[in-house]
VMD Tcl script that builds the backbone (N, CA, C; Angstrom):
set m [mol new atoms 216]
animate dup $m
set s [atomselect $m all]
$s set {name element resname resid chain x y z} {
  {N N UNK 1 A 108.454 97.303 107.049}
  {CA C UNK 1 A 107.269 98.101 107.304}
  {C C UNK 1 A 106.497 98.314 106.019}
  {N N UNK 2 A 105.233 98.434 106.023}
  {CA C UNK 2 A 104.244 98.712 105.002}
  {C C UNK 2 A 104.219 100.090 104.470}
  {N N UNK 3 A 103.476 100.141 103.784}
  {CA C UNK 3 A 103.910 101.897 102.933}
  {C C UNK 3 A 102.703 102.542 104.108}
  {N N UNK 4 A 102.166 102.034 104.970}
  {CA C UNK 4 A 100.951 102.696 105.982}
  {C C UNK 4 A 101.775 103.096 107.086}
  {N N UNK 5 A 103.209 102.594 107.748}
  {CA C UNK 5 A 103.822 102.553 108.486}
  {C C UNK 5 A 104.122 101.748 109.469}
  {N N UNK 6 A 102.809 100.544 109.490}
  {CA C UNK 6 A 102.181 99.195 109.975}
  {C C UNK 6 A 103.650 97.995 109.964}
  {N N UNK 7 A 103.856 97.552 111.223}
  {CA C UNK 7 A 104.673 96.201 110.488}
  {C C UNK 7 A 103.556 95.158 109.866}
  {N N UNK 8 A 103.668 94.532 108.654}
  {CA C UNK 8 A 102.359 93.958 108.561}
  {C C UNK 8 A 103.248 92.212 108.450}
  {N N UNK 9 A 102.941 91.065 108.834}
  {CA C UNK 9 A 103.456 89.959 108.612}
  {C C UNK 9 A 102.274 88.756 108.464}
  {N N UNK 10 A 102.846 87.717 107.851}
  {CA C UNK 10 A 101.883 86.592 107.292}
  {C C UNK 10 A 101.300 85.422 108.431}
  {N N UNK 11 A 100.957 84.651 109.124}
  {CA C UNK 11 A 100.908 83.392 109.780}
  {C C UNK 11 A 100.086 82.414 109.532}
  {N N UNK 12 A 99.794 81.413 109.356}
  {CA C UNK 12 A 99.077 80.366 108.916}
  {C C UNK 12 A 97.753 80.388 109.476}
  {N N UNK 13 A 97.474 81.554 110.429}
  {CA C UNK 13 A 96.274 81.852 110.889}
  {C C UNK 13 A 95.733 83.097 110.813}
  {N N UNK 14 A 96.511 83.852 109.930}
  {CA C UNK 14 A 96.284 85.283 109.796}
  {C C UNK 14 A 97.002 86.345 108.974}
  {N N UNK 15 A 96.961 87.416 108.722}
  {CA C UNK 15 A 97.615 88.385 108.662}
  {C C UNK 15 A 97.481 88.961 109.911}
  {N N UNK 16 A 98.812 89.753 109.949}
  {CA C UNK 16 A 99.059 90.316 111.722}
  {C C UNK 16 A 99.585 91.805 111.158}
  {N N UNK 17 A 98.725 92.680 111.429}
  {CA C UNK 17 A 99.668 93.906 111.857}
  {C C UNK 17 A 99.969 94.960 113.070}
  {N N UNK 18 A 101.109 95.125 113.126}
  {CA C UNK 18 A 101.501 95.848 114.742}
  {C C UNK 18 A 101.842 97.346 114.322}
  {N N UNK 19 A 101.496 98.014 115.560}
  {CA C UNK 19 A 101.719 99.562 115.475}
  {C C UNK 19 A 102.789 100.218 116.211}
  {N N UNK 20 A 103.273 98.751 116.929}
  {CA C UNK 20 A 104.474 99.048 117.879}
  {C C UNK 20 A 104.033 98.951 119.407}
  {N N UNK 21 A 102.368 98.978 119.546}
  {CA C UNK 21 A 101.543 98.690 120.897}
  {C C UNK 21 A 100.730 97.401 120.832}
  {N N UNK 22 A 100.038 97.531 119.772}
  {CA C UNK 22 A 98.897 95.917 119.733}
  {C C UNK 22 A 99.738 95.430 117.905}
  {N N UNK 23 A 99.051 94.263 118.466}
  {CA C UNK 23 A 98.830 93.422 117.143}
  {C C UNK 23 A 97.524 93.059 116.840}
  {N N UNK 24 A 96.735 93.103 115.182}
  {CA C UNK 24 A 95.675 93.256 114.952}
  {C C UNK 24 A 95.787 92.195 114.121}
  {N N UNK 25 A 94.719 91.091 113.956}
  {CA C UNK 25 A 94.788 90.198 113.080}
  {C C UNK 25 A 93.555 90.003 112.255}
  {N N UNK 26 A 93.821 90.060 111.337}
  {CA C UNK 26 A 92.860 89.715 110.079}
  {C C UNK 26 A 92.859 88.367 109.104}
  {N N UNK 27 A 91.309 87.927 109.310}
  {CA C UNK 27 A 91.331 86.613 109.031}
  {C C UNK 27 A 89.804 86.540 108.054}
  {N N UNK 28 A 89.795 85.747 107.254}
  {CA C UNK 28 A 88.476 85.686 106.703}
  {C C UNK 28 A 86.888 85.653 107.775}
  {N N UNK 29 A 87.286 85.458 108.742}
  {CA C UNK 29 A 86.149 85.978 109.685}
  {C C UNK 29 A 85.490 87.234 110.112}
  {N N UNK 30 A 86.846 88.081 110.281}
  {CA C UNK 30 A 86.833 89.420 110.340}
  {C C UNK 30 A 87.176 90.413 109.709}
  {N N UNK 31 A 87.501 89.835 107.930}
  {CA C UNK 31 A 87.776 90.608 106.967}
  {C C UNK 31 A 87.593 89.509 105.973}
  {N N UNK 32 A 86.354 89.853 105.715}
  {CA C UNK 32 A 85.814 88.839 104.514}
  {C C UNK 32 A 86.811 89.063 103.177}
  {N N UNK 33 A 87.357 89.995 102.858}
  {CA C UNK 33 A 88.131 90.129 101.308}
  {C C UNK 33 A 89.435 88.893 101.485}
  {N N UNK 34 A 89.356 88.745 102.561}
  {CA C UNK 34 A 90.809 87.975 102.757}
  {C C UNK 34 A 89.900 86.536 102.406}
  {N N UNK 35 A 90.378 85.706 101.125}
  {CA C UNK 35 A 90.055 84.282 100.968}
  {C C UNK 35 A 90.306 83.271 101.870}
  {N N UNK 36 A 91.446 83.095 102.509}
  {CA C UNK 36 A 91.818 82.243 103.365}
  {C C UNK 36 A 92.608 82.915 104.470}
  {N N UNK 37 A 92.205 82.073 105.772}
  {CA C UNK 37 A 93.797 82.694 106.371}
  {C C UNK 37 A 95.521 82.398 106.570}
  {N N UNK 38 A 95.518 81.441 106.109}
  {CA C UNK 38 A 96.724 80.625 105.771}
  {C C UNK 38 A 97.697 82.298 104.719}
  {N N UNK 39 A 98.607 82.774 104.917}
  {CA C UNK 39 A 99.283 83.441 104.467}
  {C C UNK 39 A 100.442 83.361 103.813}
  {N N UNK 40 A 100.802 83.168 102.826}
  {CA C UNK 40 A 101.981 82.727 101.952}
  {C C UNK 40 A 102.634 83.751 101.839}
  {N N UNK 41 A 102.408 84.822 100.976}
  {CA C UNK 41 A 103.528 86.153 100.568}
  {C C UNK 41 A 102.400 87.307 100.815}
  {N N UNK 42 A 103.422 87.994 100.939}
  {CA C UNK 42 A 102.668 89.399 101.262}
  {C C UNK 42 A 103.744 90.522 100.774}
  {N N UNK 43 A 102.775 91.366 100.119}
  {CA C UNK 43 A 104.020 92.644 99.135}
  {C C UNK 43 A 103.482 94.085 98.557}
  {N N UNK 44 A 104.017 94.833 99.059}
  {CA C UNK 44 A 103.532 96.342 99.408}
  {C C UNK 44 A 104.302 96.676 97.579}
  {N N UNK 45 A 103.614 97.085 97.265}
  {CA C UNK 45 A 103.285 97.894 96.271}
  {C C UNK 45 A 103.734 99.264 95.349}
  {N N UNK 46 A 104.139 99.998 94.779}
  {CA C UNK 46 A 104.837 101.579 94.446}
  {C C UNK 46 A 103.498 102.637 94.644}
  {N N UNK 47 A 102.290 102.076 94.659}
  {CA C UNK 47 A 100.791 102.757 95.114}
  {C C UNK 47 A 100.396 102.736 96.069}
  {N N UNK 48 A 101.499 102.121 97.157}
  {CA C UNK 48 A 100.874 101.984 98.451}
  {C C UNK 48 A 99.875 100.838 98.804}
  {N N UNK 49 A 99.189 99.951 97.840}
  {CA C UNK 49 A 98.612 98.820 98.209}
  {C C UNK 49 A 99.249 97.619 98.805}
  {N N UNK 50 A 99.350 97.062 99.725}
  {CA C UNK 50 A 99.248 95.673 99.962}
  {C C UNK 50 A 98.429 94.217 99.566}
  {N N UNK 51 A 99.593 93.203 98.970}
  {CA C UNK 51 A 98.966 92.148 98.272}
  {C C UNK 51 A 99.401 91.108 99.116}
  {N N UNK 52 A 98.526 90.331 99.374}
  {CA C UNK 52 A 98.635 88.943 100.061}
  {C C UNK 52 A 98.003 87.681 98.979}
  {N N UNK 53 A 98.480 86.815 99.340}
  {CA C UNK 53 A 98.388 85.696 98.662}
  {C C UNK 53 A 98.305 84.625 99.859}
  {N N UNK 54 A 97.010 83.617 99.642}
  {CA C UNK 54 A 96.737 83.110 100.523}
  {C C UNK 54 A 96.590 81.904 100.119}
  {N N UNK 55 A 96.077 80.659 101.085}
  {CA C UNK 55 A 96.071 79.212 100.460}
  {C C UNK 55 A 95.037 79.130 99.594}
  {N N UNK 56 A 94.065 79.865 99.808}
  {CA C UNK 56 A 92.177 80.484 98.748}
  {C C UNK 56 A 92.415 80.916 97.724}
  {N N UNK 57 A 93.245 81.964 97.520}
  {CA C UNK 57 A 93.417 82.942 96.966}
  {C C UNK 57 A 94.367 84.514 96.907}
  {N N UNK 58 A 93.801 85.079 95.849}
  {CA C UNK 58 A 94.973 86.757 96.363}
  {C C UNK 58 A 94.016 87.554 96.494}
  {N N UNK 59 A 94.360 88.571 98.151}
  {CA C UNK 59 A 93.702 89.485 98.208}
  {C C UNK 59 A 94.559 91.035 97.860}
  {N N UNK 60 A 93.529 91.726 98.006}
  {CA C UNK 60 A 94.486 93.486 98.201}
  {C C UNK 60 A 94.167 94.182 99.015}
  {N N UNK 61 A 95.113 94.894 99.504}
  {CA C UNK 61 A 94.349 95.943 100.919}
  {C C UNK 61 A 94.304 97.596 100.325}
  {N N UNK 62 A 93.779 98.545 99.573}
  {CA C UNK 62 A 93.292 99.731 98.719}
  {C C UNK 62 A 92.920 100.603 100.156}
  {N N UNK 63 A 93.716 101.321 100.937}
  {CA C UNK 63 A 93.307 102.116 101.688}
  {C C UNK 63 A 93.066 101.058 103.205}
  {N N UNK 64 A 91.759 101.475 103.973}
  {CA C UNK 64 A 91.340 100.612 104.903}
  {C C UNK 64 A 90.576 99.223 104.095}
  {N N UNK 65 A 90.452 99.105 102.754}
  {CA C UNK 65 A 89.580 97.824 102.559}
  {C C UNK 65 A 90.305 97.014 102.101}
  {N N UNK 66 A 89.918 95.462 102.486}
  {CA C UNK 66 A 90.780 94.395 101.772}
  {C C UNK 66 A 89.669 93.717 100.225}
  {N N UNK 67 A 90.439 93.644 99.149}
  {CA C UNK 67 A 89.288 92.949 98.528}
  {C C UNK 67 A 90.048 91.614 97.640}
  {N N UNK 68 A 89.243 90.536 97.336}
  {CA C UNK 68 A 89.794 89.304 96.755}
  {C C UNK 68 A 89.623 89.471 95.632}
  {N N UNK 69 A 90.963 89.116 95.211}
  {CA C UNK 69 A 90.872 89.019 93.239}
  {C C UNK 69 A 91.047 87.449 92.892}
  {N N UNK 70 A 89.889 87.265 91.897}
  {CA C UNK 70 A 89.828 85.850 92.095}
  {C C UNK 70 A 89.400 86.161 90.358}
  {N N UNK 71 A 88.498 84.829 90.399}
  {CA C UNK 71 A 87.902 84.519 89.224}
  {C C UNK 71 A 86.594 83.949 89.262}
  {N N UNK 72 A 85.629 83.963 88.513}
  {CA C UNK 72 A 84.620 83.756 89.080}
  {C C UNK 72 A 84.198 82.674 87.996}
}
mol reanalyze $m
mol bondsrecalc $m
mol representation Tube
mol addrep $m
């Protein structure tokens, strides 16, 4: 479980998180901070953030927002 209480897990088409009723998926379509949706690792944090690492890039999830740390 995530430090939100969320199960949160990776899939090659998404990030997925469940509340124990739905599953919600987040994909660069519907959460632009996320670079790709292809999901490699994903890892909760001692601040409570969530980090994903994707085939694009690494994002972070800071509360409700996801944002991409990249390089420009």
């Amino acid at each position: 479980f995530g430090p939100d209480g969320f199960l949160w897990f990776g899939t090659w088409n998404g990030l997925v998180r469940f509340d124990g009723l739905e599953f919600v998926v987040f994909d660069p379509k519907n959460t632009p901070g996320l670079p790709g949706a292809a999901i490699v690792n994903l890892h909760a944090d001692r601040r409570g953030r969530i980090w994903a690492s994707t085939g694009n890039g690494l994002a972070v999830r800071e509360g409700s927002s996801w944002r991409h740390i990249g390089t420009n």
